[in-house]
N, CA, C and O atoms as a Tinker XYZ file with bonds, in Angstrom:
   464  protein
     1  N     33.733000   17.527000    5.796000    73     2
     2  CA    33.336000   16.146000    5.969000    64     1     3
     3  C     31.861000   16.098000    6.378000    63     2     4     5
     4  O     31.505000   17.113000    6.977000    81     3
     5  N     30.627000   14.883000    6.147000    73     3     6
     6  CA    30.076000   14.991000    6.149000    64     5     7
     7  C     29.257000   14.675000    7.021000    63     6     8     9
     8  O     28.311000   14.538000    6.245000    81     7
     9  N     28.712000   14.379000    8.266000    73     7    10
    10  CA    28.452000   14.293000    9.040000    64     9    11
    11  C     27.880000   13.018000    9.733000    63    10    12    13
    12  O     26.783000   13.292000    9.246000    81    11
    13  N     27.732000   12.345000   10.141000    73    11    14
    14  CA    28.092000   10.465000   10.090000    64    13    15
    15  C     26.670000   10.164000   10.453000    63    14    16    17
    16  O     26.134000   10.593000   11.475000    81    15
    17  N     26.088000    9.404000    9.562000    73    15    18
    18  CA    24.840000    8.928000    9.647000    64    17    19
    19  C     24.189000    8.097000   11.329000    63    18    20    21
    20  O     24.832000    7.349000   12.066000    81    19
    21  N     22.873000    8.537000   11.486000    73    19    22
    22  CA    22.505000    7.832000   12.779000    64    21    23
    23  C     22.223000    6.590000   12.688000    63    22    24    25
    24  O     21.434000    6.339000   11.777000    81    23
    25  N     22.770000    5.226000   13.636000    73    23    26
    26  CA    22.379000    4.173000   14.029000    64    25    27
    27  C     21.069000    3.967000   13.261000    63    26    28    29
    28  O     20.250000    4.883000   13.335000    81    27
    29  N     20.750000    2.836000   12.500000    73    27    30
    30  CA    19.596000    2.450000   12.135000    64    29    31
    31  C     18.303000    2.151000   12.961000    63    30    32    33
    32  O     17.109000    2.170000   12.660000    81    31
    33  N     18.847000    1.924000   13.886000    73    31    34
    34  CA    17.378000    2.426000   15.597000    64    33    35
    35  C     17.338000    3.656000   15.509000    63    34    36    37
    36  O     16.311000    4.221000   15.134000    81    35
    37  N     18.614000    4.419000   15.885000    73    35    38
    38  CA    18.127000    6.280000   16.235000    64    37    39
    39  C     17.286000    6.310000   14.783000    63    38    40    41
    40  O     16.105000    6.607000   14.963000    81    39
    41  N     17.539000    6.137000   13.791000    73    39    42
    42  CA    16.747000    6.792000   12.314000    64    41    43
    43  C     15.342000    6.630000   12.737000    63    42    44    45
    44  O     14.380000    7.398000   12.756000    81    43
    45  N     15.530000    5.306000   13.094000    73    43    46
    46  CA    14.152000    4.705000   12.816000    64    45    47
    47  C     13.061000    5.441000   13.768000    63    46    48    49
    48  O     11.988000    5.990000   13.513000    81    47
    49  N     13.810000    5.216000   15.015000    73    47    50
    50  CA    13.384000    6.297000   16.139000    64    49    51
    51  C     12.972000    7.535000   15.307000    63    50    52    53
    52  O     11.816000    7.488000   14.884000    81    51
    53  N     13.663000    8.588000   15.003000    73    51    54
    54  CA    13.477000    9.903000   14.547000    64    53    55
    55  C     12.082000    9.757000   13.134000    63    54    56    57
    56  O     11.128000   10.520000   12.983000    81    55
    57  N     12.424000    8.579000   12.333000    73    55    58
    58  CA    11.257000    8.817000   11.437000    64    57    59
    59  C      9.973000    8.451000   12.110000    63    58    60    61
    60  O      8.936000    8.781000   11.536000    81    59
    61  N      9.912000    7.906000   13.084000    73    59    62
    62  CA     8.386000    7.316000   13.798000    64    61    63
    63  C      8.223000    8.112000   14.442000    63    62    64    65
    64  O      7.025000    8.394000   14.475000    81    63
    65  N      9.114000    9.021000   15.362000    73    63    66
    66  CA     8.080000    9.865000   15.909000    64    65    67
    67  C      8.009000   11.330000   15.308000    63    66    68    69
    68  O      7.384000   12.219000   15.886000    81    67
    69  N      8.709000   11.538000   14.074000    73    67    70
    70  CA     8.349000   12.780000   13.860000    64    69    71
    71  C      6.725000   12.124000   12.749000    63    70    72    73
    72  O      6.041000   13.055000   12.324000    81    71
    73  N      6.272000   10.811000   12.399000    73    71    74
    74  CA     5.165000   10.811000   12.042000    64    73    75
    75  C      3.533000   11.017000   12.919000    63    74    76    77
    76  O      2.397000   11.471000   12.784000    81    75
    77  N      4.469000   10.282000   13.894000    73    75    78
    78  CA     3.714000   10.682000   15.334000    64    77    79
    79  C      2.992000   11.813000   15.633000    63    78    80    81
    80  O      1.834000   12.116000   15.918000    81    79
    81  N      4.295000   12.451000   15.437000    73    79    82
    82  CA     3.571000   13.995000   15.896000    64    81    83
    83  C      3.102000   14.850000   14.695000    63    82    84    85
    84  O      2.746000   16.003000   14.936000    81    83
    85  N      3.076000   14.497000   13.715000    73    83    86
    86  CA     2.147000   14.456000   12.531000    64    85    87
    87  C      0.928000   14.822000   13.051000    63    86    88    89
    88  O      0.276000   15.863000   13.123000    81    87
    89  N      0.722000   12.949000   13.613000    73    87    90
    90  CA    -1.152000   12.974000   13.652000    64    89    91
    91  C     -1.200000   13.224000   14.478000    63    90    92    93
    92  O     -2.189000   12.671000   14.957000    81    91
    93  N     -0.444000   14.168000   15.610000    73    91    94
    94  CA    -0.695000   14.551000   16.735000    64    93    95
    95  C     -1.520000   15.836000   16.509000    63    94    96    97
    96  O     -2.587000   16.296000   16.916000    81    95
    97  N     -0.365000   16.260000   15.530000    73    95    98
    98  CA    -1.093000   18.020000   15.207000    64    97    99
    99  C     -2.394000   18.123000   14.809000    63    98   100   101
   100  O     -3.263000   18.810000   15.346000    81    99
   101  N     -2.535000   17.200000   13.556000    73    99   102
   102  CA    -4.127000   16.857000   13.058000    64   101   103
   103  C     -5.206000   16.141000   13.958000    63   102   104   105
   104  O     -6.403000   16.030000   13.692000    81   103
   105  N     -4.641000   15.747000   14.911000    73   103   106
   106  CA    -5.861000   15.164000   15.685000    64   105   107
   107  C     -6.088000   15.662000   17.406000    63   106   108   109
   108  O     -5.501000   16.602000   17.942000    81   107
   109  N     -6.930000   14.900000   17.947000    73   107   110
   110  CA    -6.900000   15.563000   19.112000    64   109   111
   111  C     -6.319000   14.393000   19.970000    63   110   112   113
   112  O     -6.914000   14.307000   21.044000    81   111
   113  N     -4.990000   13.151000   19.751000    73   111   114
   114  CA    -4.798000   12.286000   20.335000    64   113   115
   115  C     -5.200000   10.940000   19.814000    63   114   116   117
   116  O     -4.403000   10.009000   19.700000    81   115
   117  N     -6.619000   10.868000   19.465000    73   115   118
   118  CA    -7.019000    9.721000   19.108000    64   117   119
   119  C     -7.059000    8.735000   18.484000    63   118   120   121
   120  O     -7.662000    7.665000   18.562000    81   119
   121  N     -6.270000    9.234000   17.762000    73   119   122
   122  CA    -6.187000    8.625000   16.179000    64   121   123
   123  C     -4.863000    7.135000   16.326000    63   122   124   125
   124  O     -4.961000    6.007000   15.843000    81   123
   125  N     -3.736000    7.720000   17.158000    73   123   126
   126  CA    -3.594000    6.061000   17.568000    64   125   127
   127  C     -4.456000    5.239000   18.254000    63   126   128   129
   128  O     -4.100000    4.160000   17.780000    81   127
   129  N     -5.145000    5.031000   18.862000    73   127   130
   130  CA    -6.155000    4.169000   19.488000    64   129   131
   131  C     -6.901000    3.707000   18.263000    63   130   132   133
   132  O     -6.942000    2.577000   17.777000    81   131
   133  N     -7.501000    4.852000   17.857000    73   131   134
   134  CA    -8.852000    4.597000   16.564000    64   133   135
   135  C     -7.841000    3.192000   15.647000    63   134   136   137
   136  O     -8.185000    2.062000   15.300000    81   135
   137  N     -6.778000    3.796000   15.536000    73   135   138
   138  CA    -5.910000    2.962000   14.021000    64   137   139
   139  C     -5.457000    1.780000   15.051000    63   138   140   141
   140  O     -4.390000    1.333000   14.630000    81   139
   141  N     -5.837000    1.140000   16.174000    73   139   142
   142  CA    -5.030000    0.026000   16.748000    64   141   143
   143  C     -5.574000   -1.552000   15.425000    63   142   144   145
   144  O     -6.638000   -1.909000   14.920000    81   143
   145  N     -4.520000   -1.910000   15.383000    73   143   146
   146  CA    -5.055000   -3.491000   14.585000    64   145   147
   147  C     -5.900000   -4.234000   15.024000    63   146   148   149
   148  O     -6.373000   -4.981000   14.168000    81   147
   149  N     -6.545000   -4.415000   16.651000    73   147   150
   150  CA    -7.468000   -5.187000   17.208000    64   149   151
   151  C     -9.270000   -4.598000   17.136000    63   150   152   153
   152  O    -10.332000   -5.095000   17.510000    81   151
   153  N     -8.883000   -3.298000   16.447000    73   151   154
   154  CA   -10.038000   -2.928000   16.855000    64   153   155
   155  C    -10.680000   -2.831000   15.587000    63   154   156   157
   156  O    -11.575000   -1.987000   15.542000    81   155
   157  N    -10.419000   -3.584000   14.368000    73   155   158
   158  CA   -11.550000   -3.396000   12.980000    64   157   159
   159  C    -12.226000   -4.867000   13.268000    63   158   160   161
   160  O    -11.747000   -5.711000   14.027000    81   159
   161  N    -13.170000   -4.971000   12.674000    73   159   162
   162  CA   -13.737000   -5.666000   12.831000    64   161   163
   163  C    -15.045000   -5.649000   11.472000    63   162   164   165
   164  O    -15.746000   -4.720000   11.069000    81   163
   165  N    -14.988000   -6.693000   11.165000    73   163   166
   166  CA   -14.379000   -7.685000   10.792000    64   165   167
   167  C    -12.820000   -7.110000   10.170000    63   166   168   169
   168  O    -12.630000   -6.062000    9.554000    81   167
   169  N    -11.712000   -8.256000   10.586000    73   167   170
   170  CA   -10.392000   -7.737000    9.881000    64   169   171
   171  C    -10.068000   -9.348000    8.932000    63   170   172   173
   172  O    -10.074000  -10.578000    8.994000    81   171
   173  N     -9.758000   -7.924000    7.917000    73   171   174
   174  CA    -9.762000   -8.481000    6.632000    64   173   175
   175  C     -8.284000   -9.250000    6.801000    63   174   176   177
   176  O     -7.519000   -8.846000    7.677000    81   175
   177  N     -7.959000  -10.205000    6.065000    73   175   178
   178  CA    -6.816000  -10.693000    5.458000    64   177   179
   179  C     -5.634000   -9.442000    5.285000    63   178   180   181
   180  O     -6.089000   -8.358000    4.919000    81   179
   181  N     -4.527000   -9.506000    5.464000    73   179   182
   182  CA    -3.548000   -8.039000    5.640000    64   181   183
   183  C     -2.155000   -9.006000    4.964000    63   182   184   185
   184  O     -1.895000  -10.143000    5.360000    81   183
   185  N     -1.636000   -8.521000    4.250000    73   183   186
   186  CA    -0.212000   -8.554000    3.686000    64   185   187
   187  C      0.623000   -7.859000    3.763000    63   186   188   189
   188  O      0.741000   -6.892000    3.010000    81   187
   189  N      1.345000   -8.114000    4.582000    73   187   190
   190  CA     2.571000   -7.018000    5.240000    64   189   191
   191  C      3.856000   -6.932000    4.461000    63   190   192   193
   192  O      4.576000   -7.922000    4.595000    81   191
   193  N      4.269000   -6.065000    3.750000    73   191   194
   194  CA     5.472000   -6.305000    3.060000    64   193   195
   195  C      6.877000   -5.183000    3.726000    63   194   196   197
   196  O      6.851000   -4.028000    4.151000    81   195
   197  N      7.698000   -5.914000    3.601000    73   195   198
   198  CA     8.946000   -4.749000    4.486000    64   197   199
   199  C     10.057000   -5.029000    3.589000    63   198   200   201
   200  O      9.896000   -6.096000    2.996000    81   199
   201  N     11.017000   -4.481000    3.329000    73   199   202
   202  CA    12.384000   -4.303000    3.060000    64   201   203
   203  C     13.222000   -4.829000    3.874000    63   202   204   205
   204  O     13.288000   -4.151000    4.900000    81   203
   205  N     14.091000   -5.992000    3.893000    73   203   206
   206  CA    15.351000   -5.775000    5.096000    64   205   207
   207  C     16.027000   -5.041000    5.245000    63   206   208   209
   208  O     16.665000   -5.169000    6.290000    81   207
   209  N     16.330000   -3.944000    4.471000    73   207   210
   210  CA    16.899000   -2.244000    5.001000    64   209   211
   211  C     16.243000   -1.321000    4.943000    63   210   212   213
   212  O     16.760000   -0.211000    4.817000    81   211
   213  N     14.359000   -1.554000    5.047000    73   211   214
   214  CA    13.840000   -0.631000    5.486000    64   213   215
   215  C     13.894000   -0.012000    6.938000    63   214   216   217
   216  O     13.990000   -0.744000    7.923000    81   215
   217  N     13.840000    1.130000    7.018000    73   215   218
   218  CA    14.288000    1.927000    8.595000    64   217   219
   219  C     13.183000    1.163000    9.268000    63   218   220   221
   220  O     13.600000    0.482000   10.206000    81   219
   221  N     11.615000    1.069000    9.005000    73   219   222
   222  CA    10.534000    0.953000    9.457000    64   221   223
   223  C     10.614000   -0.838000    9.554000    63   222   224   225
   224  O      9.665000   -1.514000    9.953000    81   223
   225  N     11.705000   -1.311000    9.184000    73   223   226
   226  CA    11.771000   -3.078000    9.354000    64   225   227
   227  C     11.100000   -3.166000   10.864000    63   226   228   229
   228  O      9.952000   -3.611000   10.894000    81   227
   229  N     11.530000   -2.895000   11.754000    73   227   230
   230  CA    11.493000   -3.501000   13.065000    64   229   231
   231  C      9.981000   -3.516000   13.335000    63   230   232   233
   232  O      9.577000   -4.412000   14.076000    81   231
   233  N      9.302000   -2.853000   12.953000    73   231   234
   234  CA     7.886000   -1.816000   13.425000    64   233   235
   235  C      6.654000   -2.708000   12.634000    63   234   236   237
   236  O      5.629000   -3.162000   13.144000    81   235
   237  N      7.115000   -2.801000   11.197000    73   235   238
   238  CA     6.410000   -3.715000   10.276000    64   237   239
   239  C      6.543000   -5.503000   10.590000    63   238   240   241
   240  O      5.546000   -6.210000   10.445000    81   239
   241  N      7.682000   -6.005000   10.961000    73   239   242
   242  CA     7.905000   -7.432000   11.800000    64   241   243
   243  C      7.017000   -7.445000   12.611000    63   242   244   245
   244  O      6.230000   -8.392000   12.600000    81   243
   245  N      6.881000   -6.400000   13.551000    73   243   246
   246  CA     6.071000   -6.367000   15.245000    64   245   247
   247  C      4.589000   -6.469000   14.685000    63   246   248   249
   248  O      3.670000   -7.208000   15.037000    81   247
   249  N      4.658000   -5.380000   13.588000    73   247   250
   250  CA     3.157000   -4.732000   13.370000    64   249   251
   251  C      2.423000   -6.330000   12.774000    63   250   252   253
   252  O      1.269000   -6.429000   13.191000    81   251
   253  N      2.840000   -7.476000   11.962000    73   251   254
   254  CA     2.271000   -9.159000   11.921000    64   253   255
   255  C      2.400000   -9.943000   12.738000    63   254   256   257
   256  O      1.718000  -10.959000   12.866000    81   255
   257  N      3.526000   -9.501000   13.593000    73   255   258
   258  CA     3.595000  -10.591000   14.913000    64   257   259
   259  C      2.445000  -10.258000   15.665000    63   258   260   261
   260  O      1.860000  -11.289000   15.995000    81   259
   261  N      1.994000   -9.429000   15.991000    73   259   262
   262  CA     1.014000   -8.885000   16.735000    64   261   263
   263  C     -0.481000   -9.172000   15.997000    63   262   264   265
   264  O     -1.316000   -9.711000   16.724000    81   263
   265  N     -0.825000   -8.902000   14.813000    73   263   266
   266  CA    -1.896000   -9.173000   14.430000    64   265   267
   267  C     -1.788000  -10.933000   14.441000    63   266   268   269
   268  O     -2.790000  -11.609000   14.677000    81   267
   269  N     -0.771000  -11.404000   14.224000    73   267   270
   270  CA    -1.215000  -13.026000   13.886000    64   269   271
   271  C     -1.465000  -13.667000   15.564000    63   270   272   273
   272  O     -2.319000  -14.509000   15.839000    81   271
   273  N     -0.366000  -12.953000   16.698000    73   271   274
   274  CA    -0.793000  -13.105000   17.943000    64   273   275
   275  C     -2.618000  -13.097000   18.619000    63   274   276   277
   276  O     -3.254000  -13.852000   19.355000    81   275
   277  N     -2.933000  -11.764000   17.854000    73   275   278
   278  CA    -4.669000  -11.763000   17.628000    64   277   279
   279  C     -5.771000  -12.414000   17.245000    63   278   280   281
   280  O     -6.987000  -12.229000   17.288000    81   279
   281  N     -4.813000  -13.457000   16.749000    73   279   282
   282  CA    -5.366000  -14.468000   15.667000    64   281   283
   283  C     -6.327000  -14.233000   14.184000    63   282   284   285
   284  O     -7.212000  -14.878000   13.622000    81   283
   285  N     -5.242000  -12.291000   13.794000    73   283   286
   286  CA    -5.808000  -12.587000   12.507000    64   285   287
   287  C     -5.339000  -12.713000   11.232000    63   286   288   289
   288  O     -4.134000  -12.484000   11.131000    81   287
   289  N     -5.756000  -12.925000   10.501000    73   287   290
   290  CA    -5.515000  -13.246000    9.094000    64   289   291
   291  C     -4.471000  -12.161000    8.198000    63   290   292   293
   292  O     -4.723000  -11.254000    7.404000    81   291
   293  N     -3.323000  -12.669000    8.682000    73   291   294
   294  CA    -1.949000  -12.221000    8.484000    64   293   295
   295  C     -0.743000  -12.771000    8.007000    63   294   296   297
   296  O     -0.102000  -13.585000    8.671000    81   295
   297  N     -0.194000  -12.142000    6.246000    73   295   298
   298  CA     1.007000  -12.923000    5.833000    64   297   299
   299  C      1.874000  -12.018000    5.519000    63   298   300   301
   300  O      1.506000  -11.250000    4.629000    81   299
   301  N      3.106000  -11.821000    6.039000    73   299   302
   302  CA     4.076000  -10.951000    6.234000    64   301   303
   303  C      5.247000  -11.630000    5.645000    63   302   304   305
   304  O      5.628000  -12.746000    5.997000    81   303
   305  N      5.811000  -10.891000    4.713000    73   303   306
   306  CA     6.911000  -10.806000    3.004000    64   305   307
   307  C      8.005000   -9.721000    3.395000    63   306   308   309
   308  O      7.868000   -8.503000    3.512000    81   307
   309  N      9.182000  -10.554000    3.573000    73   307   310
   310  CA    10.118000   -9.311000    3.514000    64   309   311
   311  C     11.248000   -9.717000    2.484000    63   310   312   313
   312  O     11.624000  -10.852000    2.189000    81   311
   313  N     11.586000   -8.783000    2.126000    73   311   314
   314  CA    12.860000   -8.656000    0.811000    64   313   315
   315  C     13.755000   -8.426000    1.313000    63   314   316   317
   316  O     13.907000   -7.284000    1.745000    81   315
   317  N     15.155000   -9.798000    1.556000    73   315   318
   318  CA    16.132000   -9.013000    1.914000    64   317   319
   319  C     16.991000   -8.006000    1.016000    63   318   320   321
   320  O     16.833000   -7.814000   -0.190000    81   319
   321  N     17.757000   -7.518000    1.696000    73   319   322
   322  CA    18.434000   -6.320000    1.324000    64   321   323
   323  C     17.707000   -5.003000   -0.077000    63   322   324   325
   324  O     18.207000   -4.304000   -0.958000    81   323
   325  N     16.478000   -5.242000    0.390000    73   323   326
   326  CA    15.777000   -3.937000    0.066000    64   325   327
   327  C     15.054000   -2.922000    1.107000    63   326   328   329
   328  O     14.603000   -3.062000    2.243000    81   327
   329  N     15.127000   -2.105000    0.422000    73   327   330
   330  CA    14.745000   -0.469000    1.207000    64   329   331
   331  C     13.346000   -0.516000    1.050000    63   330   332   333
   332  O     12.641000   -1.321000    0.442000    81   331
   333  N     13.005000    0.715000    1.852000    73   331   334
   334  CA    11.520000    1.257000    1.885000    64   333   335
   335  C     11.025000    1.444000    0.343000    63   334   336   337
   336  O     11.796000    2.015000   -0.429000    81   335
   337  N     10.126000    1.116000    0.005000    73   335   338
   338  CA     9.617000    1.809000   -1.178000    64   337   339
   339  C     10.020000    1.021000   -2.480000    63   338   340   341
   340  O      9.499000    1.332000   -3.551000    81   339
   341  N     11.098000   -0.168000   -2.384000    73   339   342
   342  CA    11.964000   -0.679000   -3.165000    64   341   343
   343  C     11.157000   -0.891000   -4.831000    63   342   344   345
   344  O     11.675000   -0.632000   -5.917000    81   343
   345  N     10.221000   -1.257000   -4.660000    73   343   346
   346  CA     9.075000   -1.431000   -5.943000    64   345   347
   347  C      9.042000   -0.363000   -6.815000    63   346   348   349
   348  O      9.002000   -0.404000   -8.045000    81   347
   349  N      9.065000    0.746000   -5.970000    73   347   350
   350  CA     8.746000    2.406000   -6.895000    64   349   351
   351  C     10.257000    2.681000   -7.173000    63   350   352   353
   352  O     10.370000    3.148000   -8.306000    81   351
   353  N     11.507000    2.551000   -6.511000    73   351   354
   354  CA    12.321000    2.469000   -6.920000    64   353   355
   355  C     12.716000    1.855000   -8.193000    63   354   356   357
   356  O     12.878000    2.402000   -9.283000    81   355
   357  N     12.857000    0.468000   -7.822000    73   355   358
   358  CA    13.442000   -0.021000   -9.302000    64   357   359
   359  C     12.004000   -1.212000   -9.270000    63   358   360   361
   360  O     11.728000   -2.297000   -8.759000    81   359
   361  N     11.400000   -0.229000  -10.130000    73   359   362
   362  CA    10.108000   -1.377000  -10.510000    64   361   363
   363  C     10.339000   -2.643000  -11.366000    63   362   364   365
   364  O      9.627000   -3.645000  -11.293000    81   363
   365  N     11.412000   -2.499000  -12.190000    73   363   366
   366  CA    11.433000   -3.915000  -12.962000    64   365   367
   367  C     12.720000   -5.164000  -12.463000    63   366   368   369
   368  O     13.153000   -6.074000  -13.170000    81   367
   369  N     13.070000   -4.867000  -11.191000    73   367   370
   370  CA    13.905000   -5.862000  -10.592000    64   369   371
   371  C     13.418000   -6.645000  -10.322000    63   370   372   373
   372  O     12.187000   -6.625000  -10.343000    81   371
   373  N     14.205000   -7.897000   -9.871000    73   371   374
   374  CA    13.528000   -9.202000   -9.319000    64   373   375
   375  C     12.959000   -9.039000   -8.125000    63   374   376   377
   376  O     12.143000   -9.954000   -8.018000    81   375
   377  N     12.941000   -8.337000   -7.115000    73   375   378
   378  CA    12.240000   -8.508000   -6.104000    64   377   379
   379  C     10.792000   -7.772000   -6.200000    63   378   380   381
   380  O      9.795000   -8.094000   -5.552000    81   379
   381  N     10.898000   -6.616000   -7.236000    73   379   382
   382  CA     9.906000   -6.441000   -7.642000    64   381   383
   383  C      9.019000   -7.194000   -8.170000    63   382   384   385
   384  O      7.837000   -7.297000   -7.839000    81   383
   385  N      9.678000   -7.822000   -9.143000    73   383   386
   386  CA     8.275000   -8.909000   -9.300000    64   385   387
   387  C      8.136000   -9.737000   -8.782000    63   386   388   389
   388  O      7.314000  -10.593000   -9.113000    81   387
   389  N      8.784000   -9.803000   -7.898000    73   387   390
   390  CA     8.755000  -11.107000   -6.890000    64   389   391
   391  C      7.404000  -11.107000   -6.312000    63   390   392   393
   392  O      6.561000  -11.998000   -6.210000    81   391
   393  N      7.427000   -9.352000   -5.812000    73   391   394
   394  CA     6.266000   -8.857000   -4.982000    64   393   395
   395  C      5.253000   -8.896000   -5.408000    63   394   396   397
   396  O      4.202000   -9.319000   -4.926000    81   395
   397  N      5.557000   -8.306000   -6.678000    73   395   398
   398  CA     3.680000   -8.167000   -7.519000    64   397   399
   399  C      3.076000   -9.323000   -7.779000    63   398   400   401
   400  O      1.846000   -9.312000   -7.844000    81   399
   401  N      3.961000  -10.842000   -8.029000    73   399   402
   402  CA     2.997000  -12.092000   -8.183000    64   401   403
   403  C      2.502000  -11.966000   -6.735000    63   402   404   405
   404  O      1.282000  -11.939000   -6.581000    81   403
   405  N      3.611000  -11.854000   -5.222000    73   403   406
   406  CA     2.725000  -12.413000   -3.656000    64   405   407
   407  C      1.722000  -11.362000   -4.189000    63   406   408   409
   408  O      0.596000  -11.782000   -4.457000    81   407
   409  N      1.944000  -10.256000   -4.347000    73   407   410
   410  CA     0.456000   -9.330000   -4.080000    64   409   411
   411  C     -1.071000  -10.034000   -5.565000    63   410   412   413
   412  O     -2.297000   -9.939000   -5.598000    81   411
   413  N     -0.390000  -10.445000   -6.178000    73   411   414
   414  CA    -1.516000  -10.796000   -7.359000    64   413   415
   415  C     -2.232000  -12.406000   -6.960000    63   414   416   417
   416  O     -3.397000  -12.757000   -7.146000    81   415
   417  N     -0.957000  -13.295000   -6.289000    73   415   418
   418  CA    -1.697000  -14.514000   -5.483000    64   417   419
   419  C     -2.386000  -13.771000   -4.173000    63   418   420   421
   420  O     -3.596000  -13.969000   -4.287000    81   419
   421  N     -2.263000  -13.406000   -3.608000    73   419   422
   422  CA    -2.746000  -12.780000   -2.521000    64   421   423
   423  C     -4.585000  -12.014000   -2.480000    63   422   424   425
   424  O     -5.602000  -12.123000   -1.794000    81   423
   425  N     -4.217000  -11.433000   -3.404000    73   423   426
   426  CA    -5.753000  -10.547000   -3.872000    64   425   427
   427  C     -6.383000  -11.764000   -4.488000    63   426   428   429
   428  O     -7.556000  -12.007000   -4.206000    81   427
   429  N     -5.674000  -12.609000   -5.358000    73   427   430
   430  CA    -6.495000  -13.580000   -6.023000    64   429   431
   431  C     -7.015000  -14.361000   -4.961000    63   430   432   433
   432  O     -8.150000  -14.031000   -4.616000    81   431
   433  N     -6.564000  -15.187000   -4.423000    73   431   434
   434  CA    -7.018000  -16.087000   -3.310000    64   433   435
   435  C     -7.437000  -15.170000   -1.834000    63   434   436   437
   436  O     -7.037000  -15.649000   -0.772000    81   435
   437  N     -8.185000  -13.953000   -1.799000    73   435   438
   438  CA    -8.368000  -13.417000   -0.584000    64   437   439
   439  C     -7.682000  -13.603000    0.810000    63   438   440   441
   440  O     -8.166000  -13.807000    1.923000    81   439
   441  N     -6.592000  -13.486000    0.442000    73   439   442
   442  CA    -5.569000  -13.700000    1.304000    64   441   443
   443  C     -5.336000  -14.689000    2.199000    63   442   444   445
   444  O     -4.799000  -14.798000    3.301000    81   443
   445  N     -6.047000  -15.576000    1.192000    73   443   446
   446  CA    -6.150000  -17.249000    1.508000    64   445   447
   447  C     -7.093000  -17.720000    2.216000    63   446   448   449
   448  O     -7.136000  -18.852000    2.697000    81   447
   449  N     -8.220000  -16.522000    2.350000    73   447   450
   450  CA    -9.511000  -16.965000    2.327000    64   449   451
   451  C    -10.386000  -16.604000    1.355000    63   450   452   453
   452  O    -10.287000  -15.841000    0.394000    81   451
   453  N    -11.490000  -17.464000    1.884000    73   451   454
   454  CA   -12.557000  -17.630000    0.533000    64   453   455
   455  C    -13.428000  -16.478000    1.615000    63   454   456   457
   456  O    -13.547000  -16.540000    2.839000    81   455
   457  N    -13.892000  -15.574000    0.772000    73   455   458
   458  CA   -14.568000  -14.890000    1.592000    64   457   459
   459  C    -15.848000  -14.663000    0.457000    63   458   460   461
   460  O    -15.673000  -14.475000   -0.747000    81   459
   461  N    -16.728000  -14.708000    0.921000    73   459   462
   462  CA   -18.417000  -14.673000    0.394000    64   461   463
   463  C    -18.573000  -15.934000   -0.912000    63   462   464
   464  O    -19.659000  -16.123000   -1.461000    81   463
């Protein structure tokens, strides 16, 4: 028998911090700070897209609540009952193209600003 899958928190848990310690190895620490969302400047327009059964759902929700809390220029798209990656998966489904018009209005209208 096969061994019973972890809670969709524990996963999620286990895939974030084994990325963690990724850039832990490659860096000397810094590199979360450097990558915080408050600190580019000028910050561009950002389109957040998530899966509702992506593991990384919870993280990607927080990760626009937080920039729009900042007050910046932030529009966050989620697909229910799709996974991580769902586009490269089955590229010619409906939510796929659902996505590629937000991403083609999106780039078109600078993410709903007029910029220069």
């Amino acid at each position: 028998m096969a061994p019973e899958a972890p809670a969709p928190a524990a996963a999620e848990r286990v895939v974030v911090d084994e990325c963690r310690g990724v850039l832990f190895v490659y860096s000397d620490g810094a590199v979360e700070r450097k990558a915080g969302p408050g600190f580019a400047t000028p910050f561009v327009p950002t389109l957040v897209v998530v899966g509702g059964r992506d593991l990384l759902r919870d993280r990607a929700v927080d990760y626009a609540a937080r920039l729009r809390a900042m007050g910046k220029p932030v529009e966050a798209l989620e697909f229910e009952g799709q996974q991580h990656g769902f586009f490269t998966i089955d590229p010619w489904s409906t939510a796929s193209g659902d996505l590629m018009r937000a991403v083609k209005r999106f780039v078109d209208t600078d993410g709903g600003l007029r910029l220069g």
